[in-house]
mmCIF file as gemmi writes it, N, C-alpha and C atoms, coordinates in Angstrom:
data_model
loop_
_atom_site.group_PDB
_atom_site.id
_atom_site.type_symbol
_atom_site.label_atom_id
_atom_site.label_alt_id
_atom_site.label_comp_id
_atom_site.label_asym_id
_atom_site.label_entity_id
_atom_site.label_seq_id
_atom_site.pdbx_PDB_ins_code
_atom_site.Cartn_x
_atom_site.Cartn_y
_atom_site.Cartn_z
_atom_site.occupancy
_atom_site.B_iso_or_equiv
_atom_site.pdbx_formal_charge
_atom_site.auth_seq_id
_atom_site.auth_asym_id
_atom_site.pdbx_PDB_model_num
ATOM 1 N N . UNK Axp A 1 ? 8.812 -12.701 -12.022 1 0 ? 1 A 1
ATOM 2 C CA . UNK Axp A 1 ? 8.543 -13.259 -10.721 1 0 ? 1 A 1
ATOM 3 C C . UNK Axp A 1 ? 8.914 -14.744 -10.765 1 0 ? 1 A 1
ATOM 4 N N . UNK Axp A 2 ? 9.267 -15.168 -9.446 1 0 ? 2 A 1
ATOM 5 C CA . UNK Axp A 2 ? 10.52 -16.965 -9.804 1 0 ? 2 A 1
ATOM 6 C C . UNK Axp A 2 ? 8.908 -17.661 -9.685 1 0 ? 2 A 1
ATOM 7 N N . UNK Axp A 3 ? 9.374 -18.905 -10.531 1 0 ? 3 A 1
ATOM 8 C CA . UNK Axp A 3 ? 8.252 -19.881 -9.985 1 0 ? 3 A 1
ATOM 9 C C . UNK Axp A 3 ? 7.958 -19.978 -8.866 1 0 ? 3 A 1
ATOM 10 N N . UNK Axp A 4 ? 6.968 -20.272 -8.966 1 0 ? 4 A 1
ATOM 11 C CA . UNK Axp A 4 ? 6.206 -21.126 -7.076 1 0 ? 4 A 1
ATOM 12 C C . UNK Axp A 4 ? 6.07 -19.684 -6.055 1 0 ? 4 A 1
ATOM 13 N N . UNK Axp A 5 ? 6.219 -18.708 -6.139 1 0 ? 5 A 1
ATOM 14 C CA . UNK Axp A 5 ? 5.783 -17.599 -5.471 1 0 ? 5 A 1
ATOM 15 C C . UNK Axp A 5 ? 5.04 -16.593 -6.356 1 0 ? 5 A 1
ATOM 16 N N . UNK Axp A 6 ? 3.683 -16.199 -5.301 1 0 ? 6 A 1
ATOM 17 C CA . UNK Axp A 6 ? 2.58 -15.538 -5.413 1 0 ? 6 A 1
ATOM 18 C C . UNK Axp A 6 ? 2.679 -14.271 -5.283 1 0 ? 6 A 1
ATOM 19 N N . UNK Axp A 7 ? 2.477 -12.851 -5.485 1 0 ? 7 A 1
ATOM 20 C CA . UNK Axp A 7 ? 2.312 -11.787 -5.309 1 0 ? 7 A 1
ATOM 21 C C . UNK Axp A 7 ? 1.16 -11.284 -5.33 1 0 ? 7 A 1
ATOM 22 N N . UNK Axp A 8 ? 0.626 -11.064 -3.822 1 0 ? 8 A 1
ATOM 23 C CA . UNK Axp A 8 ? -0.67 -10.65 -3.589 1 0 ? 8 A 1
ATOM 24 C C . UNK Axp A 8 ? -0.639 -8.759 -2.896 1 0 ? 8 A 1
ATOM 25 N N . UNK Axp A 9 ? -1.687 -8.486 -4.071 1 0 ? 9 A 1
ATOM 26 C CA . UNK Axp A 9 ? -1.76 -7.072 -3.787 1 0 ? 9 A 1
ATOM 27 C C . UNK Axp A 9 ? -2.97 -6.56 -3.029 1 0 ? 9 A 1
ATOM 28 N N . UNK Axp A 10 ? -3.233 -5.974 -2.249 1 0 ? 10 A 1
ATOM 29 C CA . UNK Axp A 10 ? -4.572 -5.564 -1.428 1 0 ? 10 A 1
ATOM 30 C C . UNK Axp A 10 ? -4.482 -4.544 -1.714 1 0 ? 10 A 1
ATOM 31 N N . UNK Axp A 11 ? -5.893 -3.93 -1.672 1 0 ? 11 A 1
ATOM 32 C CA . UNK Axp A 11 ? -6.524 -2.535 -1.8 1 0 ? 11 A 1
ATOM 33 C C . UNK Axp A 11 ? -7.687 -2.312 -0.821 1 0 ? 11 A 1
ATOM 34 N N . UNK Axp A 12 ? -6.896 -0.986 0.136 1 0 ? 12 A 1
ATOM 35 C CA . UNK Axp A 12 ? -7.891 -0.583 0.905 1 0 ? 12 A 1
ATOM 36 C C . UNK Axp A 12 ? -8.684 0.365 0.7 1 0 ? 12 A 1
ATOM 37 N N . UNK Axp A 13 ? -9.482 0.93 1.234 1 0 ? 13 A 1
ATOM 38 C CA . UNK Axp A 13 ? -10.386 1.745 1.312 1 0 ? 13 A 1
ATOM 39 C C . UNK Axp A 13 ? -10.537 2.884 2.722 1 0 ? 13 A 1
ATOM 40 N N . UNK Axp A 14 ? -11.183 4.023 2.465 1 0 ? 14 A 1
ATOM 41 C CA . UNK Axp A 14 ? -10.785 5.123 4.1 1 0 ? 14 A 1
ATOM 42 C C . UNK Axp A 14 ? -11.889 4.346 5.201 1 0 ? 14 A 1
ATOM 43 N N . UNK Axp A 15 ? -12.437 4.042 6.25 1 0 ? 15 A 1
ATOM 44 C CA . UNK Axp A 15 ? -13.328 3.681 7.124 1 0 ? 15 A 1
ATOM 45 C C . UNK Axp A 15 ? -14.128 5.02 7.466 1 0 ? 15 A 1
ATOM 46 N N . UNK Axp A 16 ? -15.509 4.791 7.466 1 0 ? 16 A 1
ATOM 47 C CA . UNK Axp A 16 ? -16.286 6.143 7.378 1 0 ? 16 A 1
ATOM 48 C C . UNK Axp A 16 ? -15.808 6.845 8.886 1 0 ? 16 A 1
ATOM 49 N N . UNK Axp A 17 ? -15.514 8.161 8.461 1 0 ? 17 A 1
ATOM 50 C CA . UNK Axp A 17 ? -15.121 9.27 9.68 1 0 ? 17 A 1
ATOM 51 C C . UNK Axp A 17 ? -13.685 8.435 10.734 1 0 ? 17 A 1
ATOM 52 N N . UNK Axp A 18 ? -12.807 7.771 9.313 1 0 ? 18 A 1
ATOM 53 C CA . UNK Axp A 18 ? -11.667 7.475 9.992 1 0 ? 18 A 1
ATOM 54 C C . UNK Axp A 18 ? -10.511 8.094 8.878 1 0 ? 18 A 1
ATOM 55 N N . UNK Axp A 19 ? -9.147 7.553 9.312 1 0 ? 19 A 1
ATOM 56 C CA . UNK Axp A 19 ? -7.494 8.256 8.933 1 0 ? 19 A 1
ATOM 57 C C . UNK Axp A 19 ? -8.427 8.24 7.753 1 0 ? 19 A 1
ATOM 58 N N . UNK Axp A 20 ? -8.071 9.312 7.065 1 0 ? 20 A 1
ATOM 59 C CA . UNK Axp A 20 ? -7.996 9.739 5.551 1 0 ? 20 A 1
ATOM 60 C C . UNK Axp A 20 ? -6.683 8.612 4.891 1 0 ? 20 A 1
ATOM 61 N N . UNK Axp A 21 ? -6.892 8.4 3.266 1 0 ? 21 A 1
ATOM 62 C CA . UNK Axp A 21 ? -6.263 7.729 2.703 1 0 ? 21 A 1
ATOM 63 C C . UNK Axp A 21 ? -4.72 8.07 2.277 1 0 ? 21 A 1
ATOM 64 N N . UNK Axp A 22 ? -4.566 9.533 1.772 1 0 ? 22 A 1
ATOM 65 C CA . UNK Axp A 22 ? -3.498 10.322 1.898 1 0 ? 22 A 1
ATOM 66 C C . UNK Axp A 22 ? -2.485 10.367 2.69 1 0 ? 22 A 1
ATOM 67 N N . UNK Axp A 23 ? -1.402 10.126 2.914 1 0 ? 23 A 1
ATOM 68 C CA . UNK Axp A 23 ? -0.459 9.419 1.543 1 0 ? 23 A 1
ATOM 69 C C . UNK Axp A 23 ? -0.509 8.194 0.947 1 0 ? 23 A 1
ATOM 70 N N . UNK Axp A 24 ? -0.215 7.555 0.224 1 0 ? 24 A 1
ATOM 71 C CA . UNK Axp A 24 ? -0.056 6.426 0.324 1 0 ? 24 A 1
ATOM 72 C C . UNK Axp A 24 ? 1.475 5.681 0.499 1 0 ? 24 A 1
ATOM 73 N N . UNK Axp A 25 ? 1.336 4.147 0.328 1 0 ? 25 A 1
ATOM 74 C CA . UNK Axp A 25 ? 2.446 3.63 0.811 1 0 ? 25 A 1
ATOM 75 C C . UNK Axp A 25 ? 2.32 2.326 -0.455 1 0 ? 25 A 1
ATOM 76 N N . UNK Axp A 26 ? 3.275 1.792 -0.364 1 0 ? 26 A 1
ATOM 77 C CA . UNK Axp A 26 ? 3.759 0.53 -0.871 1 0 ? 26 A 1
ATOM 78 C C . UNK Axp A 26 ? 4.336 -0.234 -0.171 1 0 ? 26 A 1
ATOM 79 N N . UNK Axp A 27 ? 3.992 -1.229 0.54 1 0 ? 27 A 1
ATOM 80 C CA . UNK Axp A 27 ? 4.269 -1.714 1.752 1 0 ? 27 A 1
ATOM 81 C C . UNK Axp A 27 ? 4.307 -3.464 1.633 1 0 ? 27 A 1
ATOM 82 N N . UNK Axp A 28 ? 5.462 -3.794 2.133 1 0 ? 28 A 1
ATOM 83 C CA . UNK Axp A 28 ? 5.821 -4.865 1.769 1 0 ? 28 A 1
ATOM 84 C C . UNK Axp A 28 ? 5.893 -5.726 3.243 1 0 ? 28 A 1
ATOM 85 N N . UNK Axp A 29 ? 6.38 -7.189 3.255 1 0 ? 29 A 1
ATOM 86 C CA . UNK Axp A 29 ? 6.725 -7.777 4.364 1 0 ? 29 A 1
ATOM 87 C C . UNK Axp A 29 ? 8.09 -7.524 4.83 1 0 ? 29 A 1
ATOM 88 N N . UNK Axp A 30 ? 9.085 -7.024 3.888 1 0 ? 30 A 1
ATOM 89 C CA . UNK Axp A 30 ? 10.397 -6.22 4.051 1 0 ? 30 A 1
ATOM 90 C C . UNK Axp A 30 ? 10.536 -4.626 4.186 1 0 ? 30 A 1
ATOM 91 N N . UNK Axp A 31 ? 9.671 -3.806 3.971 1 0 ? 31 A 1
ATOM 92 C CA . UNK Axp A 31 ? 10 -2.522 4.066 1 0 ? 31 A 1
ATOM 93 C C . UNK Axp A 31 ? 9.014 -1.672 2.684 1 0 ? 31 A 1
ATOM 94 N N . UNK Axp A 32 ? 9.419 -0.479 3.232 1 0 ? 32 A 1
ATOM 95 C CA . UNK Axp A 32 ? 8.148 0.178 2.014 1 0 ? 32 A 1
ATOM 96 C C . UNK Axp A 32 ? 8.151 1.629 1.455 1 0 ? 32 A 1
ATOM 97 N N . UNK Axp A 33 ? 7.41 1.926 0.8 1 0 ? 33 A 1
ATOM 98 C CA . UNK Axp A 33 ? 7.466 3.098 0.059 1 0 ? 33 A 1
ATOM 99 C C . UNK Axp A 33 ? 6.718 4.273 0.397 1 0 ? 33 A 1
ATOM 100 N N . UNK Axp A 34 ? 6.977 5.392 0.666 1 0 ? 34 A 1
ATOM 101 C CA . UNK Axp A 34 ? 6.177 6.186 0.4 1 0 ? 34 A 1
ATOM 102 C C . UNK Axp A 34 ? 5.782 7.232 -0.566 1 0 ? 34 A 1
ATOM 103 N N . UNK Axp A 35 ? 4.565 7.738 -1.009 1 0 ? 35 A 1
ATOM 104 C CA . UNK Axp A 35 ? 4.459 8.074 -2.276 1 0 ? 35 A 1
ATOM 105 C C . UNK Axp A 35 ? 3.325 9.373 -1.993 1 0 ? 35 A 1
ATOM 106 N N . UNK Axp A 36 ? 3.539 10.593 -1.602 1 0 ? 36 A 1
ATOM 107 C CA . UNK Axp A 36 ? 3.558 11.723 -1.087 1 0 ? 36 A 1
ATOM 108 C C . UNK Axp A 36 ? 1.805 12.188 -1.579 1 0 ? 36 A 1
ATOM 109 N N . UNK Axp A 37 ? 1.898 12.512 -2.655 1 0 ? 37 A 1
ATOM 110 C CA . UNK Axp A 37 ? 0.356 12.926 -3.262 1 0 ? 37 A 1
ATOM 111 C C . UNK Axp A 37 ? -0.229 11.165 -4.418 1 0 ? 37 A 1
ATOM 112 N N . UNK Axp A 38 ? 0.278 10.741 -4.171 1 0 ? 38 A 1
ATOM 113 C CA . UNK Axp A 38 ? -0.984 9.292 -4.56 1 0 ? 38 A 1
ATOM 114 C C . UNK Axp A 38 ? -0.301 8.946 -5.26 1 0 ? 38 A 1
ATOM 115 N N . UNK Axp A 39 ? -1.034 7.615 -6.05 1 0 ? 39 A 1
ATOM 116 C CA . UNK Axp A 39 ? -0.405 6.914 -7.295 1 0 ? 39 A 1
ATOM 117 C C . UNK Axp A 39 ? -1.031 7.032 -8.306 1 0 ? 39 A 1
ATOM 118 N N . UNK Axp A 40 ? -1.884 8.263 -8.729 1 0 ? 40 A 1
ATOM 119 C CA . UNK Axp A 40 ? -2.295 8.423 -10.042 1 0 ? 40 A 1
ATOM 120 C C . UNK Axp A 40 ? -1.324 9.29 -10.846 1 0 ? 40 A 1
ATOM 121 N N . UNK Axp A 41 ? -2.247 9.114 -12.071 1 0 ? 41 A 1
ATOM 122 C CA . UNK Axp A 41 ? -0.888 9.607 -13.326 1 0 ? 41 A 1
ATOM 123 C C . UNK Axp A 41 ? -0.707 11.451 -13.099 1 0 ? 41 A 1
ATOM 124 N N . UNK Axp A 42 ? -1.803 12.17 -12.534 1 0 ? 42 A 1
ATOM 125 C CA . UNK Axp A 42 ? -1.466 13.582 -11.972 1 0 ? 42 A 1
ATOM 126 C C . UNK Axp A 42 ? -1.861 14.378 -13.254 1 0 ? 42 A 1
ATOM 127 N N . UNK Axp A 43 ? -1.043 15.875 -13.358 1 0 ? 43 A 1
ATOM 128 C CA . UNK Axp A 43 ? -1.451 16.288 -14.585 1 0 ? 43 A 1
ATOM 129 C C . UNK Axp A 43 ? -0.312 16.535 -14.929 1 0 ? 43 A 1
ATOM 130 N N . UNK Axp A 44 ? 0.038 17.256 -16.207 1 0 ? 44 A 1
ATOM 131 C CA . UNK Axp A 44 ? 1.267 17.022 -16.932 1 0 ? 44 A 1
ATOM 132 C C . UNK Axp A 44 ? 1.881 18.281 -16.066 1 0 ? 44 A 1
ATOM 133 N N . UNK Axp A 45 ? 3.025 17.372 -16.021 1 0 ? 45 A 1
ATOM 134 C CA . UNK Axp A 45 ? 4.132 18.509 -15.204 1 0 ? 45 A 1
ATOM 135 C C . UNK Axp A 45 ? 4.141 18.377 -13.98 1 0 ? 45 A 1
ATOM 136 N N . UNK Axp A 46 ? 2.935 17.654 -13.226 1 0 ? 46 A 1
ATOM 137 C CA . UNK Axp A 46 ? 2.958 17.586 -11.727 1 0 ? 46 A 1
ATOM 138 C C . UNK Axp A 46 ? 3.768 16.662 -11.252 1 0 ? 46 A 1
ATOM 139 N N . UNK Axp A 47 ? 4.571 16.767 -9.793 1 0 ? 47 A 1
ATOM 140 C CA . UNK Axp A 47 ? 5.517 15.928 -9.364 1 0 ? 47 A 1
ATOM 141 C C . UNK Axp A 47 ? 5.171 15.728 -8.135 1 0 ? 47 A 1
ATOM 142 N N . UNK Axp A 48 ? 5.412 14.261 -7.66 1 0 ? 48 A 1
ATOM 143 C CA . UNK Axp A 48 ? 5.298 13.84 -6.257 1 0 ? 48 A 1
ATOM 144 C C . UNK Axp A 48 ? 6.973 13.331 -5.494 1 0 ? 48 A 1
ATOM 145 N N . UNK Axp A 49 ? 6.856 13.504 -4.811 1 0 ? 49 A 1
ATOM 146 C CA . UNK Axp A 49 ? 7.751 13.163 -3.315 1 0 ? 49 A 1
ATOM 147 C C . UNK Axp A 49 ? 7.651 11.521 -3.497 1 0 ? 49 A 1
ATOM 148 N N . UNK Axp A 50 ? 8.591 10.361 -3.353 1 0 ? 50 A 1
ATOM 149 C CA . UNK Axp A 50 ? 8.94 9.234 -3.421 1 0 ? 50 A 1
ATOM 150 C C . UNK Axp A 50 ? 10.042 9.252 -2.374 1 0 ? 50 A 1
ATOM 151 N N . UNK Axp A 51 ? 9.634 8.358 -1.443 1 0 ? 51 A 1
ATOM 152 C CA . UNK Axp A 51 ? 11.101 8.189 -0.48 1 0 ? 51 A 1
ATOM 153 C C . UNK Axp A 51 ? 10.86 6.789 0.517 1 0 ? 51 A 1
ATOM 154 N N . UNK Axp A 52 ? 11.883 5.937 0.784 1 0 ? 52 A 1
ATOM 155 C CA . UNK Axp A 52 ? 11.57 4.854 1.498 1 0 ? 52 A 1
ATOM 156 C C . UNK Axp A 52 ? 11.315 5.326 2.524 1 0 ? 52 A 1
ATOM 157 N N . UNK Axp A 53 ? 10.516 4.16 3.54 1 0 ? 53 A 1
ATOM 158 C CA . UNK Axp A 53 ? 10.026 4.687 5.031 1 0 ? 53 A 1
ATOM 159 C C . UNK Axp A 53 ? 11.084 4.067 5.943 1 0 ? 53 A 1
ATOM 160 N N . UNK Axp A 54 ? 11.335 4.951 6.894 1 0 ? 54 A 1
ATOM 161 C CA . UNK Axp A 54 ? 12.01 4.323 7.869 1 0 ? 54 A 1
ATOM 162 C C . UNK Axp A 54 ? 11.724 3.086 8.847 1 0 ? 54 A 1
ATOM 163 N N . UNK Axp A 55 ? 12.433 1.968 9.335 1 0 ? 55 A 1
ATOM 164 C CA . UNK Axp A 55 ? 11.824 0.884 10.21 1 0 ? 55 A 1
ATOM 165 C C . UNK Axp A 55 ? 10.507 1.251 10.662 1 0 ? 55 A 1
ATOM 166 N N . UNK Axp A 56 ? 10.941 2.41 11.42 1 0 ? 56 A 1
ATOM 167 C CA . UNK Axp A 56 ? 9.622 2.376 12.575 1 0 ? 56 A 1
ATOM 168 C C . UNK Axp A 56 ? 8.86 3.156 11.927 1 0 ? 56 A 1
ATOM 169 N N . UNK Axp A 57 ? 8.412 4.034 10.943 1 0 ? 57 A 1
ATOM 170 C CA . UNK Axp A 57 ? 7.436 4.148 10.321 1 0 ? 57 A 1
ATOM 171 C C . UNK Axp A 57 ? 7.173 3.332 9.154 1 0 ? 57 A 1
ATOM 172 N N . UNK Axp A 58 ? 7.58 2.399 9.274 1 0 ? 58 A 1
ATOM 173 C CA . UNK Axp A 58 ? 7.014 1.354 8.462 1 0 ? 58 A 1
ATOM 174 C C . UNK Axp A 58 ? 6.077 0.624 9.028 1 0 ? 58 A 1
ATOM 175 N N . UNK Axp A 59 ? 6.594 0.07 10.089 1 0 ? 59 A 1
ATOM 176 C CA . UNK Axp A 59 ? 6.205 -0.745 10.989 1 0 ? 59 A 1
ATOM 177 C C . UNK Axp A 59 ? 4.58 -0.25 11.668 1 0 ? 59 A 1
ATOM 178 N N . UNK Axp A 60 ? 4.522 1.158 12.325 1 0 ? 60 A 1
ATOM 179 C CA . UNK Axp A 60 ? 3.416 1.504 12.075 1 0 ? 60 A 1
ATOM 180 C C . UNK Axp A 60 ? 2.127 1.447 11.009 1 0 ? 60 A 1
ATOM 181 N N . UNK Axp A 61 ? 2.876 1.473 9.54 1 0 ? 61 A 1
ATOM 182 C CA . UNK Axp A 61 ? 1.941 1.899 8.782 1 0 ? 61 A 1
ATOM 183 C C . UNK Axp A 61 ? 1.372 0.254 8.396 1 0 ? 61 A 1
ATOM 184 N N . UNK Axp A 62 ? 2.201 -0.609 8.84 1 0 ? 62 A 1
ATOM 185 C CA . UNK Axp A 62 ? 2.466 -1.956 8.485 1 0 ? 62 A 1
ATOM 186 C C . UNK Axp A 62 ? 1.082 -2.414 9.371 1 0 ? 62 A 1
ATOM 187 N N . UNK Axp A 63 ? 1.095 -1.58 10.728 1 0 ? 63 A 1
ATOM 188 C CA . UNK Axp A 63 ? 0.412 -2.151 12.02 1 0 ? 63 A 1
ATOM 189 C C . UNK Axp A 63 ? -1.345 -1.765 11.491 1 0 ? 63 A 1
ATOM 190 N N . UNK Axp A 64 ? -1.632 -0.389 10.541 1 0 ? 64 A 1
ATOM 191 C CA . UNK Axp A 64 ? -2.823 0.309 10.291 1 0 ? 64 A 1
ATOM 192 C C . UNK Axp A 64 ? -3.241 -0.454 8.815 1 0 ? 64 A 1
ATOM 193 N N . UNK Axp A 65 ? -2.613 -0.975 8.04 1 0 ? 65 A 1
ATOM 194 C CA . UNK Axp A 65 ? -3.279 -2.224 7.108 1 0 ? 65 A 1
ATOM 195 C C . UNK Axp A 65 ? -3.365 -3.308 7.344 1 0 ? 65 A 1
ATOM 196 N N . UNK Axp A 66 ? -3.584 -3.788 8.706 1 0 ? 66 A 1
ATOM 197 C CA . UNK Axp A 66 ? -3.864 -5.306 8.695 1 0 ? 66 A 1
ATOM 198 C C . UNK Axp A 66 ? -5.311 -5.256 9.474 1 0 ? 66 A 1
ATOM 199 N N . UNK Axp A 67 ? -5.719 -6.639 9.027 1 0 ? 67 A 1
ATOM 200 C CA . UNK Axp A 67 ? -7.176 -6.705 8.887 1 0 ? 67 A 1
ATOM 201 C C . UNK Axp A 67 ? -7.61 -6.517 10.181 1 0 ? 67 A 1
ATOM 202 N N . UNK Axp A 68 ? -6.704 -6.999 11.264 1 0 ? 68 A 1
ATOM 203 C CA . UNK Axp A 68 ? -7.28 -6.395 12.454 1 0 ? 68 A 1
ATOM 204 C C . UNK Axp A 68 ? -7.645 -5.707 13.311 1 0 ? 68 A 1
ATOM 205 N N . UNK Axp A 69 ? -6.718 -4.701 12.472 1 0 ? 69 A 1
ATOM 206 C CA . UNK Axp A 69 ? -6.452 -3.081 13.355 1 0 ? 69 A 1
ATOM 207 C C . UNK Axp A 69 ? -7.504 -1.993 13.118 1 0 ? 69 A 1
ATOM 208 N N . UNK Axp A 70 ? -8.626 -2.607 12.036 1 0 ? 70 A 1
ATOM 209 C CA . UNK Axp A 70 ? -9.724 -1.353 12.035 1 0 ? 70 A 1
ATOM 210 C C . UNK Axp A 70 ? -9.56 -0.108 11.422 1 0 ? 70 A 1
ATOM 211 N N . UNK Axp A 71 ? -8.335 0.05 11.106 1 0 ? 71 A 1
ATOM 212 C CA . UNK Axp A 71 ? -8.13 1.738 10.379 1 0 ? 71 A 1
ATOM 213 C C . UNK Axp A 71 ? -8.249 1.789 9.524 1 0 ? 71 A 1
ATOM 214 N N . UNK Axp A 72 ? -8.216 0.8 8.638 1 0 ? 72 A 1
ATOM 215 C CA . UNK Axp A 72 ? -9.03 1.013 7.28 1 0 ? 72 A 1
ATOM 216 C C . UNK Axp A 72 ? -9.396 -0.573 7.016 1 0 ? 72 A 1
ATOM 217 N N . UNK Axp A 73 ? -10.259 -0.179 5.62 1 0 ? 73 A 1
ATOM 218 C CA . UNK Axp A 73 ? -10.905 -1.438 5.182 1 0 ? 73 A 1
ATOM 219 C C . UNK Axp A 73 ? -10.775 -2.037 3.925 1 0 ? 73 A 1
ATOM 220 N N . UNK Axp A 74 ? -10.33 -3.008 4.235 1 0 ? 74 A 1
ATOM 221 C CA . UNK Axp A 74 ? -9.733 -4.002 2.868 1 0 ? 74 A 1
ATOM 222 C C . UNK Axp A 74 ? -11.094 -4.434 2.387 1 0 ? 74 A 1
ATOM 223 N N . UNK Axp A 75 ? -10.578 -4.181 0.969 1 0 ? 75 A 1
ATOM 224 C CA . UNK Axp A 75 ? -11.666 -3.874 -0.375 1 0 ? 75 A 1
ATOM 225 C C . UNK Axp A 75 ? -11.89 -5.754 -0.529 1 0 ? 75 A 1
ATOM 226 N N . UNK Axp A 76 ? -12.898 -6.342 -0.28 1 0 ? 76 A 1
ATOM 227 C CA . UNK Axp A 76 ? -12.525 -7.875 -0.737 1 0 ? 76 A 1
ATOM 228 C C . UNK Axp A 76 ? -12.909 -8.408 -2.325 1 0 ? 76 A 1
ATOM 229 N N . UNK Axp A 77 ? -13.286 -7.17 -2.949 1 0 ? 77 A 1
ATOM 230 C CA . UNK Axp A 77 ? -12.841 -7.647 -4.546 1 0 ? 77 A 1
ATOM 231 C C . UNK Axp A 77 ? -11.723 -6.742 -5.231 1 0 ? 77 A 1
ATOM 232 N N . UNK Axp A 78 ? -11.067 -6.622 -4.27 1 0 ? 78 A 1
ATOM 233 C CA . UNK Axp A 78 ? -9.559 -5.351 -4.931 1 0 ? 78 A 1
ATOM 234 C C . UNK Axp A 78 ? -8.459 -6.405 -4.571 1 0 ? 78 A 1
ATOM 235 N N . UNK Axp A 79 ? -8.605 -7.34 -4.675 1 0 ? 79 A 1
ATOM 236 C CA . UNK Axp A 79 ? -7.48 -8.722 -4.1 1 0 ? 79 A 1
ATOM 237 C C . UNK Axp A 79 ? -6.584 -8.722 -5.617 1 0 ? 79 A 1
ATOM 238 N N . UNK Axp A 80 ? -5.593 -9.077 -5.505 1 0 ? 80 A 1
ATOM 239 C CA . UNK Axp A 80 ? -4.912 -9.438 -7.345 1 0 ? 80 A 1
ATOM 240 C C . UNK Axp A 80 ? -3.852 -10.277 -6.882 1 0 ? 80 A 1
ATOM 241 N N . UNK Axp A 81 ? -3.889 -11.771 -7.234 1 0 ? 81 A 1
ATOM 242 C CA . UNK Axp A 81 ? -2.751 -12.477 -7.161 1 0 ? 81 A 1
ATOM 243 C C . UNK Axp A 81 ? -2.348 -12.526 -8.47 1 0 ? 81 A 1
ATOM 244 N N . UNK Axp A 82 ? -1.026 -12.965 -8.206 1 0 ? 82 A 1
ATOM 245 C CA . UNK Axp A 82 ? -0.194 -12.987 -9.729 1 0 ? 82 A 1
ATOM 246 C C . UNK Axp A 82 ? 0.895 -13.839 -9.238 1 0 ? 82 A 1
ATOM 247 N N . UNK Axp A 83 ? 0.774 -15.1 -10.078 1 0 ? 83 A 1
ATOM 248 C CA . UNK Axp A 83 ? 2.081 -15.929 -9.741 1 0 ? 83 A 1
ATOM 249 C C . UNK Axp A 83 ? 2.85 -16.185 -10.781 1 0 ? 83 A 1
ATOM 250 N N . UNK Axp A 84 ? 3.907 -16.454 -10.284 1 0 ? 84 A 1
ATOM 251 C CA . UNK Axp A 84 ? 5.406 -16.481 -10.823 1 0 ? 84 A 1
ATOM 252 C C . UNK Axp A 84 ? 5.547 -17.185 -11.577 1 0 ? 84 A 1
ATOM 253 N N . UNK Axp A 85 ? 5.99 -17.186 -12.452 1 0 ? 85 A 1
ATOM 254 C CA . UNK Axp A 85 ? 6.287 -18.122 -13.937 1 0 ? 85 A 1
ATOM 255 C C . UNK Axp A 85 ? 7.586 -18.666 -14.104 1 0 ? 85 A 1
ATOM 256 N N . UNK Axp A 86 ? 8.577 -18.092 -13.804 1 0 ? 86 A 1
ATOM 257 C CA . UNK Axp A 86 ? 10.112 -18.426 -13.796 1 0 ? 86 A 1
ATOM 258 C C . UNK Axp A 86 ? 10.913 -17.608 -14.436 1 0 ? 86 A 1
């Protein structure tokens, strides 16, 4: 990671009797990932679906993790910065 830039990761959580967490995403300020049955290690032999999201379903999923939108809830000790060294 270049000097002088931060990489901040959030972790949400489901909102009681709201969207389920399933799928997940990797979601950036440029575009993002999707990652079909989760990001755990699975069991041996099991395989997941990986495929970028299109604009506009990005953009949606972009619209349901921000702090204002209520659909889910950002964890406030699941924060992880990590800055850049060079």
């Amino acid at each position: 990671m270049p000097a002088g830039l931060t990489l901040k990761v959030f972790f949400w959580s489901q909102m009681p009797g709201g969207l389920g967490m399933h799928p997940r995403f990797l979601l950036t300020d440029l575009g993002g990932i999707h990652f079909e049955n989760g990001l755990d290690e699975g069991a041996p032999g099991e395989k997941t679906l990986v495929k970028p999201l299109t604009y506009e379903i990005w953009q949606q999923c972009r619209s349901f993790y921000c702090q204002s939108s209520g659909t889910f809830a950002l964890t406030p000790d699941c924060i992880v910065s990590i800055s850049g060294r060079g």
